[in-house]
N, CA, C and O of each residue as an XYZ file, in Angstrom:
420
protein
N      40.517    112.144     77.787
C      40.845    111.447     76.562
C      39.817    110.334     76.335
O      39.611    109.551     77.263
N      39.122    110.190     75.119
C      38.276    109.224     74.807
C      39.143    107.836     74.804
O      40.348    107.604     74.708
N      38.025    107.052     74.948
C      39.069    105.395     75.005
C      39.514    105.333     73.518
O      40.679    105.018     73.276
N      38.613    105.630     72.466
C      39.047    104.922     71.112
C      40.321    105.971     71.164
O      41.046    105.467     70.306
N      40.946    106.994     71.600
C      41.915    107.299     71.814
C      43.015    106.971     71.815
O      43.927    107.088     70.997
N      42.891    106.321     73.259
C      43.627    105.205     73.483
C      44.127    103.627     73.234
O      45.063    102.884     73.530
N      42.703    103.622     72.391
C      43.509    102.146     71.496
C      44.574    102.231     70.515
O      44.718    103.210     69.783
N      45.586    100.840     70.497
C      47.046    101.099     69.736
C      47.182     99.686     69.667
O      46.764     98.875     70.493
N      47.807     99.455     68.602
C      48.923     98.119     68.269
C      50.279     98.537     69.056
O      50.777     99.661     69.007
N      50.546     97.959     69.441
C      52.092     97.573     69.242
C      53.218     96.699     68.729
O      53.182     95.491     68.963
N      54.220     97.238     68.039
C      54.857     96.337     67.381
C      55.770     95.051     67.537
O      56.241     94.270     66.709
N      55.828     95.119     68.692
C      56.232     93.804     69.768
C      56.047     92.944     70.044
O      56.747     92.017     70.454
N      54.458     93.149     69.773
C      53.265     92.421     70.496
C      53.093     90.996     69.472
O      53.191     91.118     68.251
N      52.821     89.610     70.140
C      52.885     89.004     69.080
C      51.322     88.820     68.819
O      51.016     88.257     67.768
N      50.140     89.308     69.813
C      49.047     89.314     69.938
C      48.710     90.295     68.444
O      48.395     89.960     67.302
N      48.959     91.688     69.119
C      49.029     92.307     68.073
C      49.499     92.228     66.566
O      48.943     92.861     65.668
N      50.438     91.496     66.404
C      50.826     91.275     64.679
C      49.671     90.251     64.214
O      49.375     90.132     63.025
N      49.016     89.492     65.285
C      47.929     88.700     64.627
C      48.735     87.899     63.670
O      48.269     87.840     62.532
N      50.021     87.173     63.930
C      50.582     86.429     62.821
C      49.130     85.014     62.581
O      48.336     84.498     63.366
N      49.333     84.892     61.478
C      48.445     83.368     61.197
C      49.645     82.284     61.167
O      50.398     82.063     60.218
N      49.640     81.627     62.509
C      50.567     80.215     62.716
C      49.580     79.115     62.754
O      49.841     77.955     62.435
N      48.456     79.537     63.153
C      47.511     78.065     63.314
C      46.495     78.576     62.757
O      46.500     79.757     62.411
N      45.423     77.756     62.569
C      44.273     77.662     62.013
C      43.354     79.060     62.924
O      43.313     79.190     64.147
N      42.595     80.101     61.730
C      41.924     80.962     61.916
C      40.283     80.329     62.188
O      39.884     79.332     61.586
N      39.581     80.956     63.015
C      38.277     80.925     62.848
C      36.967     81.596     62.842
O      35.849     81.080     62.811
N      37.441     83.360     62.889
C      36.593     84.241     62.957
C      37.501     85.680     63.037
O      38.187     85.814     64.051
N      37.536     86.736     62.039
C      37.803     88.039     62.527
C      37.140     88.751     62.422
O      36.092     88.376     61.897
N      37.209     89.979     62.743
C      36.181     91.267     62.622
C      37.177     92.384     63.293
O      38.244     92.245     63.891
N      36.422     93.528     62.965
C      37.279     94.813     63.588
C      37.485     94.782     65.470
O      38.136     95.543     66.185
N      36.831     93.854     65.748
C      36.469     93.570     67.431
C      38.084     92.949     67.580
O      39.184     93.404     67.895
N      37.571     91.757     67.195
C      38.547     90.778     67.564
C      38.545     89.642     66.500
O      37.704     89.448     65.622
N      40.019     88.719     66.856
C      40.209     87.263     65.935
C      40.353     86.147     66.532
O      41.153     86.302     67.454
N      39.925     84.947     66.460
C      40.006     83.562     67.161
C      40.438     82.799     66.200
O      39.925     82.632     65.093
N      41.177     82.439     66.535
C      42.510     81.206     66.367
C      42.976     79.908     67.309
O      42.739     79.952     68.516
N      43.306     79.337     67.019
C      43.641     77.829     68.067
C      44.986     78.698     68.392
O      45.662     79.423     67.663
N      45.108     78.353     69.734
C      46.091     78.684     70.816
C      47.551     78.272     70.299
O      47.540     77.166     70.838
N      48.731     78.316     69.698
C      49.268     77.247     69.289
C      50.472     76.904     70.742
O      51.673     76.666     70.613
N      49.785     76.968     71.900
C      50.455     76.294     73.000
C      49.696     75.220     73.530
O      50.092     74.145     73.978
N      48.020     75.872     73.359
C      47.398     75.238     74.679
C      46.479     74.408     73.332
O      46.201     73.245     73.623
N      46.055     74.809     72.111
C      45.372     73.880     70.977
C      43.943     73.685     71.519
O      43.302     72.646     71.678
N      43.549     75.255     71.814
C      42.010     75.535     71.839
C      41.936     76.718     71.135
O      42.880     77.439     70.813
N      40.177     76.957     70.804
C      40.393     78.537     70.723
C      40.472     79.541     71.157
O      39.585     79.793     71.972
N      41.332     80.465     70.943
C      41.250     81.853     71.757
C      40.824     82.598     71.031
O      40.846     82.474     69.807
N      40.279     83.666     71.754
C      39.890     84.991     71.608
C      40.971     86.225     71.536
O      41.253     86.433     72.716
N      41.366     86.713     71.101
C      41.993     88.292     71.060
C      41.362     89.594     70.658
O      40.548     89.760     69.750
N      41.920     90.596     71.572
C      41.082     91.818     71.269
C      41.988     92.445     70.330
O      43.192     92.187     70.332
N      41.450     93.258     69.530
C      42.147     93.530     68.346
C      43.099     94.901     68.708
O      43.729     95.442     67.799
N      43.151     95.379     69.992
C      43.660     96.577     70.720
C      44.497     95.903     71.361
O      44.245     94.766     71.760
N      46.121     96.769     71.643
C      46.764     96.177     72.740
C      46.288     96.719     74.119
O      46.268     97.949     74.154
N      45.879     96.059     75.327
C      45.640     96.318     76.547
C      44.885     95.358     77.451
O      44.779     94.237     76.954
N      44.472     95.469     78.344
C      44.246     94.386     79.297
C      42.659     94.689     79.949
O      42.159     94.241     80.981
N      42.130     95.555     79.000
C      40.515     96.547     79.842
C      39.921     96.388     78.605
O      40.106     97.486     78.081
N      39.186     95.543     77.636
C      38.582     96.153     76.627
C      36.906     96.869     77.480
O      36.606     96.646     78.653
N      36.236     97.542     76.695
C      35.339     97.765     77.124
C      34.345     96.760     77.350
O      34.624     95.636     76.933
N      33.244     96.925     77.921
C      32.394     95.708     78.455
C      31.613     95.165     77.108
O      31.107     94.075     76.843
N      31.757     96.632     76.231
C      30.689     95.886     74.544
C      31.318     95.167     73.836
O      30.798     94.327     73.101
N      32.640     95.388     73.945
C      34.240     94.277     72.923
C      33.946     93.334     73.583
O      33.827     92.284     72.951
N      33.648     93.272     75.445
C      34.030     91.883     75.929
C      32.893     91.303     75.689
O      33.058     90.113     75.420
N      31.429     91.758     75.666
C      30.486     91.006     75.228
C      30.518     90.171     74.008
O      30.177     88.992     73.910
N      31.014     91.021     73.023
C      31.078     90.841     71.750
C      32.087     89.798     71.485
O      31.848     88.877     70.703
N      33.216     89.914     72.118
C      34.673     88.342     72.211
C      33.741     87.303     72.115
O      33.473     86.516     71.207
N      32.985     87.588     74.066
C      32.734     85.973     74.189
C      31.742     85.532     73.578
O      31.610     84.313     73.696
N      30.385     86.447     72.482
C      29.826     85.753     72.355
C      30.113     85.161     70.910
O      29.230     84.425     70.469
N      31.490     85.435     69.922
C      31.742     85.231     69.386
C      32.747     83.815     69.166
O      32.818     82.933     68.310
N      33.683     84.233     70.830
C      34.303     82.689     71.296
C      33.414     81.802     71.407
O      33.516     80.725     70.819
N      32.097     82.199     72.404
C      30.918     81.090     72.062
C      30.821     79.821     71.000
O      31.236     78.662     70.967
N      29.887     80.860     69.987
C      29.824     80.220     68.791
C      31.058     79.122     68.389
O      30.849     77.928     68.176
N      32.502     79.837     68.324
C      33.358     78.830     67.734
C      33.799     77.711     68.982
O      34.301     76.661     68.580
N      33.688     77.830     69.995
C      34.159     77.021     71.142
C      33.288     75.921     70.501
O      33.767     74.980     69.868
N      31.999     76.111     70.710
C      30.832     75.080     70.693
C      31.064     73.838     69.442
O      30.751     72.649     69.501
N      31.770     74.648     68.240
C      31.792     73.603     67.078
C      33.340     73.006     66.964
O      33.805     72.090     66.286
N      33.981     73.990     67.994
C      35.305     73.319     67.713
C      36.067     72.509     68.994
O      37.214     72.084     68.862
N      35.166     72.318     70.462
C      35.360     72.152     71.443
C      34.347     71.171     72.579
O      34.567     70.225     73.334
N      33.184     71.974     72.216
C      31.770     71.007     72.714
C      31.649     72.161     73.609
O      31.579     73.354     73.316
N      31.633     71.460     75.011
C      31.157     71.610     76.531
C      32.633     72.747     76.873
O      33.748     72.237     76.758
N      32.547     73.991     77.211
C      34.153     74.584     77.409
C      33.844     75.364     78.247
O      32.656     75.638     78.422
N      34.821     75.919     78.977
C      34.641     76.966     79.951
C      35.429     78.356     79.471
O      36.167     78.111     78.517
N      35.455     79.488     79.809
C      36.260     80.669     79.370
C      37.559     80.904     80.474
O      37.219     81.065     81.646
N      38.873     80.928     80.194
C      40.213     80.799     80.976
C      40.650     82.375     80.294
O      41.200     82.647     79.226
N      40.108     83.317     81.491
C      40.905     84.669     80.372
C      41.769     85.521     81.562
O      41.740     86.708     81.885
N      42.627     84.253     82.111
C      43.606     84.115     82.935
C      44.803     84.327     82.293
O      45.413     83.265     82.172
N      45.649     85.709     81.622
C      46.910     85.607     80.823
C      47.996     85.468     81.098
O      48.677     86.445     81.407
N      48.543     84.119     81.073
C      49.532     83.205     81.660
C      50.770     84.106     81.146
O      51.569     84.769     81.808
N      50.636     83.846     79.256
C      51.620     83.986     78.623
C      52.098     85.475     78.326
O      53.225     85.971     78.321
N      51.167     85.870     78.143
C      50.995     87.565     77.577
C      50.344     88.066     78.305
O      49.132     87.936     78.130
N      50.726     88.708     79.228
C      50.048     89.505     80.437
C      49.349     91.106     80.104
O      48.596     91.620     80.931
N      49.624     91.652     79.084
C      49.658     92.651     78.514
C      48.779     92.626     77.588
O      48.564     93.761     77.164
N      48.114     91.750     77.038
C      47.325     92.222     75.693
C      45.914     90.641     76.037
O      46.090     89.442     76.254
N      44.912     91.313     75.947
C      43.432     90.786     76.471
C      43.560     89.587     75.363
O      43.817     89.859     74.190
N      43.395     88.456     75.739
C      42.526     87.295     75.206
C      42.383     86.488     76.352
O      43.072     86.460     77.372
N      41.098     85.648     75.945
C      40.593     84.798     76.097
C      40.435     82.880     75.860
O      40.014     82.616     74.733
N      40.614     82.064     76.436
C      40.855     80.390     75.945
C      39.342     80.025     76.163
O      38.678     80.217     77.182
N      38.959     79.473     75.014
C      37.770     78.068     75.562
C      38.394     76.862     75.377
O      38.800     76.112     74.489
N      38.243     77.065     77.524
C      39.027     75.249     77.380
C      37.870     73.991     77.470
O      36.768     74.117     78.005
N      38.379     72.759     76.825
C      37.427     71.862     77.551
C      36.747     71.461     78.694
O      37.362     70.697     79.437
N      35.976     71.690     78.911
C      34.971     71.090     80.271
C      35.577     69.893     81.064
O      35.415     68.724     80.713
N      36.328     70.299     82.226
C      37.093     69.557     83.023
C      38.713     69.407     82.544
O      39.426     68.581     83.114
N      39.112     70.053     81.725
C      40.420     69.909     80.874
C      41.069     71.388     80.818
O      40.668     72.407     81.382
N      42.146     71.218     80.007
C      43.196     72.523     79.780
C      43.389     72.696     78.254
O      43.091     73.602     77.476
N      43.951     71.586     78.120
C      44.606     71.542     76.756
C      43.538     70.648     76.008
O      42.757     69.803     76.445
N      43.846     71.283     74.297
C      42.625     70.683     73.214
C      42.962     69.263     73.159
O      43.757     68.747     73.944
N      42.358     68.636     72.233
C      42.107     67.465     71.969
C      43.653     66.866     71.237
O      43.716     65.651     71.052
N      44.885     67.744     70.830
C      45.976     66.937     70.240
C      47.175     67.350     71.588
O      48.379     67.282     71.344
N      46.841     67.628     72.510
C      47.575     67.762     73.924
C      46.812     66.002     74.953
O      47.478     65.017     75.274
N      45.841     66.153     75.107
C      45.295     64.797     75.764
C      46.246     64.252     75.874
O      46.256     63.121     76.361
C-alpha cells in the first residue's frame, strides 16, 4: 500500500478539524501553524492524522515552523514531544531556555 494511501483525517481528532481558536500563521496542503492555545507558542501540525510523516513533510514543517518561530518567538528550540495528543504529529517552537510563550511567563 502506498503511504498517500494511507493518509486520513479523523473526525475526533481535534488536530485534524484544524479548528481556528487562536491566531493562524501559515497553511498549505503540508501542514498549519497556529499558537498552541495551552502552551502560547507556535506549533506545527501535519495535515494527516498519524505520528510518521514522511521525512519531506518533516522537512517541510520545520522549515516552515522556522520561519514563523523566528518572527513570532526569537531564539526557540523544536519540542515535538506529544504530551497532549499522542496520536497526530505536531511540533512546538519553544523559547530558548523556556516552555511556555511570552503571555504564560
Amino acid at each position: 500500500m502506498a503511504m498517500e494511501d494511507e493518509r486520513r483525517r479523523v473526525n475526533d481528532c481535534d488536530l485534524c478539524r484544524a479548528k481556528r481558536m487562536t491566531p493562524w500563521y501559515h497553511e498549505d496542503d503540508i501542514c498549519w501553524i497556529a499558537e498552541c492555545d495551552v502552551c502560547d507558542v507556535p506549533m506545527v501540525v501535519w495535515r494527516w492524522h498519524g505520528t510518521a510523516p514522511p521525512p519531506e513533510h518533516l522537512e517541510h514543517m520545520r522549515a516552515r515552523l522556522h520561519d514563523v518561530a523566528l518572527s513570532q518567538v526569537g531564539e526557540y528550540y523544536v519540542d515535538d514531544h506529544m504530551r497532549n495528543i499522542p496520536d497526530h504529529y505536531h511540533a512546538h517552537a519553544r523559547p530558548k531556555g523556556g516552555f511556555f510563550g511570552t503571555r504564560r511567563r
